[in-house]
C-alpha positions in Angstrom: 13.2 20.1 -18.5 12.6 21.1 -14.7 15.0 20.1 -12.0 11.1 19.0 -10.6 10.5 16.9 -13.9 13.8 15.2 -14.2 13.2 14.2 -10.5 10.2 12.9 -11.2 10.8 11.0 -13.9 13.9 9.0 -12.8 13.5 5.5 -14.6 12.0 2.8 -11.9 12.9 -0.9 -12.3 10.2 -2.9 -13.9 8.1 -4.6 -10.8 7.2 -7.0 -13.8 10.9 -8.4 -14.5 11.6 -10.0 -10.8 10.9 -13.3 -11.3 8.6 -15.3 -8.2 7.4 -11.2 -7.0 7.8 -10.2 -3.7 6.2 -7.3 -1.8 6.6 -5.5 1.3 3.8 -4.3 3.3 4.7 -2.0 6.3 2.1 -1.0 8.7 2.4 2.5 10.7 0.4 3.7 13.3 -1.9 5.7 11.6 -5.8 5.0 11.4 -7.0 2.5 9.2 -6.0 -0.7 10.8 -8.7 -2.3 8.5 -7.6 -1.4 5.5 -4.3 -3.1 6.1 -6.1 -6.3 6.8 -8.1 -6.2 3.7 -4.9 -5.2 1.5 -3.5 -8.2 2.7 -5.9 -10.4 2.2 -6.8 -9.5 -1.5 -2.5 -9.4 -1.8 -2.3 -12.5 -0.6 -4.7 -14.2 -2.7 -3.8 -12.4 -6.2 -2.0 -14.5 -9.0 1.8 -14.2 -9.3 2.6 -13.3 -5.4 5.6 -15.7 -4.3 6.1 -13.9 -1.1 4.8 -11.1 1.4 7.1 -9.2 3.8 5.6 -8.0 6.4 7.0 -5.5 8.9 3.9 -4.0 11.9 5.2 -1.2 14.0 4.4 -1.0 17.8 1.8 2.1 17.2 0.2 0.3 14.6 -0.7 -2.8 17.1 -1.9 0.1 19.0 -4.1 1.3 16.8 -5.6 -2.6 16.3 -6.4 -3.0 19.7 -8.6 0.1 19.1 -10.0 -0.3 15.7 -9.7 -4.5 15.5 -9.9 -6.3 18.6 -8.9 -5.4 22.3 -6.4 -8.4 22.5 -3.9 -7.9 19.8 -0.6 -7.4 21.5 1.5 -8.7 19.0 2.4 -8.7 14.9 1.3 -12.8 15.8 -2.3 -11.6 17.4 -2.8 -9.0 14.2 -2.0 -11.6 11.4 -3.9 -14.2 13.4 -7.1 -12.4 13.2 -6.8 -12.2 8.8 -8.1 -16.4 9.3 -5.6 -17.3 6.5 -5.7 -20.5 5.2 -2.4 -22.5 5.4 -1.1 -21.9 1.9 -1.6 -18.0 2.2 0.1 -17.9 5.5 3.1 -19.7 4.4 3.7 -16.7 1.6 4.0 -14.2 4.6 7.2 -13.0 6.2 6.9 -11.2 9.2 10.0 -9.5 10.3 10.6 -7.6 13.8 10.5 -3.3 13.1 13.7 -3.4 15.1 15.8 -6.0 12.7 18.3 -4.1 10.3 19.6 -7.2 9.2 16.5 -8.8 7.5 16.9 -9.3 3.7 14.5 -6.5 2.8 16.7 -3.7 4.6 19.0 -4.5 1.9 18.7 -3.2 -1.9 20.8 -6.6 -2.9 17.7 -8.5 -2.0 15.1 -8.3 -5.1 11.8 -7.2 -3.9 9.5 -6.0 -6.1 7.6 -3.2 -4.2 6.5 -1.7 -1.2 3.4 -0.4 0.3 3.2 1.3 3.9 -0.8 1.1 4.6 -1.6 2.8 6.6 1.1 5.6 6.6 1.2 8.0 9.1 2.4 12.0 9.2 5.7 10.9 11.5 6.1 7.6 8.8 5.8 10.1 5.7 7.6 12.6 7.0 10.7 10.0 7.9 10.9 8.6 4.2 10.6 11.6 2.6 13.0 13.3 4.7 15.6 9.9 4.4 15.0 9.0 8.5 15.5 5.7 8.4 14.8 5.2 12.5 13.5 1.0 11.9 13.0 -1.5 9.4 9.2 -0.8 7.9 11.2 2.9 7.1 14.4 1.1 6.1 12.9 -0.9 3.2 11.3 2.5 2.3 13.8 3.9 1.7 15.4 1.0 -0.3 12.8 1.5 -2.9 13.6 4.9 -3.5 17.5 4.1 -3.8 16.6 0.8 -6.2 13.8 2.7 -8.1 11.4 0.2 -6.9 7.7 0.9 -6.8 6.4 2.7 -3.3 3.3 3.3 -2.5 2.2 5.3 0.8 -1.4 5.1 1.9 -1.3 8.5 3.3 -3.6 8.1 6.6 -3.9 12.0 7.4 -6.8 14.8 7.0 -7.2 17.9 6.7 -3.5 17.9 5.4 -0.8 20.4 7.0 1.9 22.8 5.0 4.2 20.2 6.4 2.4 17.2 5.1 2.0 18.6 1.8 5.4 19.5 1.7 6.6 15.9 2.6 3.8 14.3 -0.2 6.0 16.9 -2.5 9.3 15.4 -1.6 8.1 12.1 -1.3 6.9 12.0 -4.8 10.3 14.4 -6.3 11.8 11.0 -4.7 9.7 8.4 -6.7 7.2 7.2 -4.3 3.2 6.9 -5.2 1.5 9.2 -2.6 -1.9 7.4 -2.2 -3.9 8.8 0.1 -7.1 5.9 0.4 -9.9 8.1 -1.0 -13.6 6.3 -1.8 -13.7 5.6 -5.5 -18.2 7.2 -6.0 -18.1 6.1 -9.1 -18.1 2.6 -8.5 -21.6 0.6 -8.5 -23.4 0.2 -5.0 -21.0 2.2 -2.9 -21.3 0.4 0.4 -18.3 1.4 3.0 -17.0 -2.8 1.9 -16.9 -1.8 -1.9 -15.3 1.0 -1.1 -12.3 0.0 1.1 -12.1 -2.9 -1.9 -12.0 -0.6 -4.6 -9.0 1.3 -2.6 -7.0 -1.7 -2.0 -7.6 -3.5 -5.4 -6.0 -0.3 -6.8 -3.2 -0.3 -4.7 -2.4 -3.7 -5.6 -2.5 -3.2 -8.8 0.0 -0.1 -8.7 2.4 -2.5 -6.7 2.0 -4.9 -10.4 -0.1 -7.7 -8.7 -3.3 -9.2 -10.2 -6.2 -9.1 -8.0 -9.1 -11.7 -7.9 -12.7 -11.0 -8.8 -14.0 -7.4 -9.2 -11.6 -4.9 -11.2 -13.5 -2.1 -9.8 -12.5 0.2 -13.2 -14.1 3.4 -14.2 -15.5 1.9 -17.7 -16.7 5.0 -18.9 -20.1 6.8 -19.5 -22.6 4.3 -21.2 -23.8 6.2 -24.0 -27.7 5.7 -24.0 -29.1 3.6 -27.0 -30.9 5.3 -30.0 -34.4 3.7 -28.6 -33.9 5.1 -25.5 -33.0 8.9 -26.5 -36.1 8.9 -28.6 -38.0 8.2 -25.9 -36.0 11.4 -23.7 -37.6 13.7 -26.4 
């Protein structure tokens, strides 16, 4: 076995076993302020979730005010525009980037997994490197130490010698490099069914159970005998 393969494989804490699950989703500042919104919102609403922590950096409300709505100046204005109903909003946590003493900047505190969508070059580059500069990077960086499930919507193309080289020690670490590529194969491919089939995925890799469409590659459907007679 490889130095590269023993790394790889170090064992990971079943998201499965913590009882009530708890995620943490971080926002960065990279592109794709809309894919965060939908991940939350299909999060939110699949079976088993007790709890979502959620940390918004100040270049990602950037970014928002760009790609969302001019008059989001706050992680307040951002989660106000989702339109959650009551019982979905009272599962979110939202903690200030700056706070080093909320419970998820802590590996005693038994969160099942993390997701930073979108993550930037600087955010990637700062977890894979162990730059732990505020708390969205913090709790990163406690899933690597616990062995938790990380998953990094990597928001960047055409990719660098440097970014591939921080995917590279980001997964030697244990994290899921994800980078939020269309899923073709899928049926009626409209830009919605798309960014669904991405975040569906994602949840899924973070152990939760999405709602309504599983969005899975079934296979090819082998045509019937009928049907290949009639190809002759």
């Amino acid at each position: 076995m490889t130095r590269a393969e023993f790394l790889v494989g170090l064992p990971r804490i079943d998201s499965g076993a913590v009882a009530g699950r708890e995620i943490v989703v971080g926002i960065s500042g990279g592109s794709g302020a809309r894919l965060a919104q939908r991940f939350l919102q299909v999060a939110l609403d699949s079976a088993g979730l007790s709890r979502l922590h959620l940390v918004i950096s100040e270049p990602s409300i950037a970014v928002a005010r760009t790609e969302i709505a001019a008059g989001i100046a706050s992680p307040a204005d951002w989660l106000a525009r989702l339109k959650l109903s009551r019982p979905l909003l009272r599962k979110v946590a939202v903690h200030d980037n700056t706070d080093f003493g909320a419970p998820i900047a802590s590996g005693s505190y038994g969160f099942a997994g993390m997701i930073v969508i979108p993550c930037s070059g600087g955010t990637l580059g700062a977890i894979a490197n162990g730059i732990s500069r505020d708390l969205l990077q913090r709790a990163a960086d406690v899933c690597l130490k616990e062995r938790r499930t990380l998953v990094l919507a990597f928001r960047e193309s055409p990719y660098s010698l440097v970014h591939i080289e921080n995917m590279r020690l980001a997964t030697l670490a244990g994290a899921i490099v994800a980078p939020p590529l269309p899923a073709f194969y899928i049926e009626d491919p409209t830009p919605e069914r798309l960014l669904d089939a991405y975040v569906v995925r994602a949840a899924r890799l973070l152990g939760l159970s999405p709602r309504g469409e599983a969005y899975r590659w079934e296979g090819r459907r082998s045509p019937s005998p009928r049907a290949r007679r009639r190809g002759r």
